[in-house]
N, C-alpha and C positions, 0 to 999 in steps of 0.2 A: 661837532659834538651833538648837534641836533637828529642825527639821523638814526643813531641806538634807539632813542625815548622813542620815535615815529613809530620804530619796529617794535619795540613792545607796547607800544599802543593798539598797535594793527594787530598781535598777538591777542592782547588780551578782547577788543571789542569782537574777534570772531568769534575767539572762544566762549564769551558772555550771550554771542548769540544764538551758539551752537544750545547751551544751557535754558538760555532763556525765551528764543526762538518757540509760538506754536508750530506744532508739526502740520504739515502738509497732507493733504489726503495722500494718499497709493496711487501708485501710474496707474496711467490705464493701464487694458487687458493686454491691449497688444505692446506694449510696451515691457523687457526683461526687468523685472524687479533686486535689485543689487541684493546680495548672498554675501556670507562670511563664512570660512570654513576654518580650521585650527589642523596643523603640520607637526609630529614630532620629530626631534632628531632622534631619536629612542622612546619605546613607551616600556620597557623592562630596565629603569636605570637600576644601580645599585645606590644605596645610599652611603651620601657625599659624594656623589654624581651629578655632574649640572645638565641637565637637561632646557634643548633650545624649543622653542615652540614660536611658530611661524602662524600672523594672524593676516589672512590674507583675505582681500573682497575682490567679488566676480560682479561683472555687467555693471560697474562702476557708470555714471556718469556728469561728469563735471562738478567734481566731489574737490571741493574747496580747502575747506575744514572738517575734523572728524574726532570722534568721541567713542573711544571703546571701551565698553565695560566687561568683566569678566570676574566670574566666580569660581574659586577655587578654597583648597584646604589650608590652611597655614599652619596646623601641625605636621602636615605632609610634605609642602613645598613652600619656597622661601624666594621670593625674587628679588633675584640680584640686578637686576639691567633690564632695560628697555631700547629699545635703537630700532628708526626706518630712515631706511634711503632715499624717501619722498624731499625734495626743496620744501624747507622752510622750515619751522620752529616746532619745539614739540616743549609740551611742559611735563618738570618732572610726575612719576607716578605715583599718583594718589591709593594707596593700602589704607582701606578702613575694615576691620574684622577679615572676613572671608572676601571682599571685594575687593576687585583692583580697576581704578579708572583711569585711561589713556588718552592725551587731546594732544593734534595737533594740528597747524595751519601753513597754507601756503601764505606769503606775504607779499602786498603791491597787487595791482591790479592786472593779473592773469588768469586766464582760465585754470576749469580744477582737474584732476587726472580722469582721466574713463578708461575702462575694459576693466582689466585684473591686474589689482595690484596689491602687493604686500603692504601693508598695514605697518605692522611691529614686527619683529623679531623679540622675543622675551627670552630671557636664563631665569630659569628657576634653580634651586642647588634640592635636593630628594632630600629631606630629614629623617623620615624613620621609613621600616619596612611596611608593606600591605599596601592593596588596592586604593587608588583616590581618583576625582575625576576633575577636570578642568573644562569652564562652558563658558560661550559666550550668553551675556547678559541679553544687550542690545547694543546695536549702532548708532550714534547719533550719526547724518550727514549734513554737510551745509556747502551747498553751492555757489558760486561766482558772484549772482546777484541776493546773496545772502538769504536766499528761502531754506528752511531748515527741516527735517525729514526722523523720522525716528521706526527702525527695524528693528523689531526682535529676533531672533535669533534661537535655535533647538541646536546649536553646531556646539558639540563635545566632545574630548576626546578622555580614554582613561590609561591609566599607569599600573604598573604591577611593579611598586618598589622591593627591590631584594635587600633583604636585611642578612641573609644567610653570606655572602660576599666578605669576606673578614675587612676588607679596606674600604673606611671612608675618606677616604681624601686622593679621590680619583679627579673629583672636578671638572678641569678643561677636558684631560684625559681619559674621557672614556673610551675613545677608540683602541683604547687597548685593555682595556676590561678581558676581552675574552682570553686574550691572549695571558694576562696575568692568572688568569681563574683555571686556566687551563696548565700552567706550571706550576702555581702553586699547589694544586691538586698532585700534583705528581712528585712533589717536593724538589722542585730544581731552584723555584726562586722561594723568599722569605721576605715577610715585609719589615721593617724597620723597628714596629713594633707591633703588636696584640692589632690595633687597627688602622695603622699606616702603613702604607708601601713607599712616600714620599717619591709620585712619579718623576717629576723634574728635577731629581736630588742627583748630580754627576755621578758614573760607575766608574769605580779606580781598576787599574790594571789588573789588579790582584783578582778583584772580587768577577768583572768578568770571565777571568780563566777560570775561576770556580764554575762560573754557570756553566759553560763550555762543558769542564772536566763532569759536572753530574751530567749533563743530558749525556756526553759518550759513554756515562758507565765506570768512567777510569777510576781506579785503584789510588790510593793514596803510596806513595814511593817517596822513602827520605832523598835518595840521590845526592846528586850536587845540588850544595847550597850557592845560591847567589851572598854579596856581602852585606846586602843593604836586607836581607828579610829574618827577623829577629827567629830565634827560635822557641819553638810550641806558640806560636800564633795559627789562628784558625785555618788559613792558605798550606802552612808551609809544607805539608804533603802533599797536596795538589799539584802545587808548583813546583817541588823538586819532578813530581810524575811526571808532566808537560816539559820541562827541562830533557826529563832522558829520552823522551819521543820526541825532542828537536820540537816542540812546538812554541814554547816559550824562550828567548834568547838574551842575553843581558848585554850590557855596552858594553866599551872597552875598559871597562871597572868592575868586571863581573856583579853590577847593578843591574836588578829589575824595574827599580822605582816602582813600585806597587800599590803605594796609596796615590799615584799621581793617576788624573783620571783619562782615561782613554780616551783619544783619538780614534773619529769615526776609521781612518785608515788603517788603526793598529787592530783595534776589533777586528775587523775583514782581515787581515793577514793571521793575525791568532784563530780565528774561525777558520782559513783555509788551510793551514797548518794542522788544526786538530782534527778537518772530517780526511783530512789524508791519511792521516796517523793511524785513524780509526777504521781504515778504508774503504769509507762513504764517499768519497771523493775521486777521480781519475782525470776528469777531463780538462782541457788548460783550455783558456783563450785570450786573445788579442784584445791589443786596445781598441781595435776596429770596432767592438761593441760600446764604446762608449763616446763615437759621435752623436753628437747634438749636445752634448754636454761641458760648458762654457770653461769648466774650469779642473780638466784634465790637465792642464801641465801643472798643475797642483798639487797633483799625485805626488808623493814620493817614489824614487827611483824601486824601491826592493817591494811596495805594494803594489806597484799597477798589473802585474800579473793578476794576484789576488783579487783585488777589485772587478780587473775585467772577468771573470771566473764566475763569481757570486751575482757580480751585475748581470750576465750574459746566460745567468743560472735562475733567473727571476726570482733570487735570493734578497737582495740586497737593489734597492730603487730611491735616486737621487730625488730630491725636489726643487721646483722651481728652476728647472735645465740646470743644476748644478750638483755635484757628489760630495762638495765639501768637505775634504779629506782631515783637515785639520781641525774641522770642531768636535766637539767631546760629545758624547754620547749619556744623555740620561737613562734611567731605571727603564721608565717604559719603553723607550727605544730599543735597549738590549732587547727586555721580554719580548718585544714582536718581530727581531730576529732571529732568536731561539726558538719562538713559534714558530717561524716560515720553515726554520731547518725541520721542524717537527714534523709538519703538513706540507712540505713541498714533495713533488713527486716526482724533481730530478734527484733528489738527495734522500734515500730509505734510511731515516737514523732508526728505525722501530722494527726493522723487517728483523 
């Protein structure tokens, strides 16, 4: 039980000496003087967008323990997390006003890291729209045999927060920012309310075939009703349309289940069914295009046509060697398949 207390002992005396340590004069000439530079995953977030910011030092040497400070806005941006993959301990971060200070330390007696290495990774979440800038303050460093060092730092980068964007609560999801901004411009998708899209909220069968049914343009058609879809609900022309062009099909209960949410597999068969229907579509392929991908007998029997089609159509792209047929599909998911069909250039939905 004695070996936690050792380790935060040895946490806290570097970090007191990182603090309390005089600084060192400057290497010599010829020696590379350690640099810090700041990385965005985006610098046009939209707000309630989390934007990552990566603090990285160059010509590192034998950099023990470490102290970053950094000045930014806090009506602008908001941090949410701090994380580096360096060994050893880091203590949570310190937010005073416009300041954020970072430390942390390797533990036991090993040398300290040298060349270039990431520092921090930071989430920030974007709070309102306009310009802001994010800088490093200074570095503290502290070496092996605990001599202690202190760099300043001119390394900034700045943001153009969009406030015009209707959805804050994009967050993890912003890789699909474009793609939503770009349907809902065009009125194919709607967000849930006035300023959510609620990315990771399930899309039920129903509501997908709508997206589908606006990007082709299709007509609302009473048709055959399935038994299970109420009547004068939002769908129910859509869905009898998609019904009489064979795109939508119900069990052996003349059920659609339509508030159940879609399977990534049923999507790609209702998407290859509609650009046929619409005839965007001609080409068939094998499952031959979806070797390397661990968990094809997965597939349902009546999708793998489809699947292999859209896959082999650089439509639709598994992740982590697998197509996962059976998991459901959220919001932004849909939106960035309706986008590919939009901008892909084996499939002209706009010609």
């Amino acid at each position: 039980m004695r070996f936690p207390r050792i380790i935060t002992c040895g946490l806290v005396v570097a970090l007191l000496v990182i603090a309390a340590a005089p600084a060192m004069p400057a290497a010599a000439a010829d020696e590379p003087s350690p640099s810090f530079t700041l990385t965005l995953s985006t610098d046009k977030p939209s707000k309630g967008e989390n934007v990552e910011v990566i603090v990285k030092g160059h010509e590192l040497k034998d950099v023990y323990a470490y102290e970053v400070n950094l000045n930014f806005d806090p009506t602008a941006l908001r941090l949410k997390g701090a994380t580096t993959e360096l060994p050893g301990f880091s203590v949570s971060p310190i937010v005073t006003d416009n300041h954020i200070q970072l430390a942390h330390t390797r533990i036991g007696r090993v040398m300290g890291d040298d060349g270039d290495q990431v520092l921090y990774t930071l989430t920030f979440e974007a709070l309102q729209g306009g310009t802001t800038e994010l800088a490093i303050d200074h570095v503290k460093l502290l070496d092996s045999i605990l001599t202690s060092t202190d760099h300043a730092s001119e390394s900034k980068v700045a943001l153009a927060i969009d406030s015009l964007f209707p959805f804050d609560d994009l967050g993890d999801y912003g890789w699909a920012k474009e793609a939503i901004a770009y349907l809902f411009d065009k009125g194919i998708v709607n967000g849930t309310s006035e300023h959510t899209f609620s990315p990771g909220q399930p899309v039920t069968r129903a509501d997908y075939l709508v997206l589908l049914m606006r990007l082709l343009k299709v007509r609302e058609n009473a048709g055959e009703r399935f038994d299970d879809v109420p009547q004068g609900v939002y769908y129910e022309g859509l869905l009898g349309a998609a019904r009489s062009l064979g795109i939508a099909e119900g069990d052996e209960y003349n059920n659609f289940h339509p508030g159940a949410p879609v399977t990534r597999e049923d999507m790609i068969v209702l998407t290859d069914r509609a650009l046929r229907a619409a005839n965007k579509l001609s080409v068939s392929l094998d499952a031959s295009v979806l070797q390397g991908y661990a968990d094809v007998s997965d597939i349902s029997d009546y999708a793998v046509g489809s699947v292999s089609t859209l896959v082999g159509s650089g439509v639709v792209e598994g992740y982590n060697q697998g197509i996962y047929p059976k998991e459901t599909t959220n919001r932004a998911q849909a939106a960035m398949l309706i986008y590919k069909l939009l901008i892909s250039k084996n499939i002209r939905i706009e010609e």
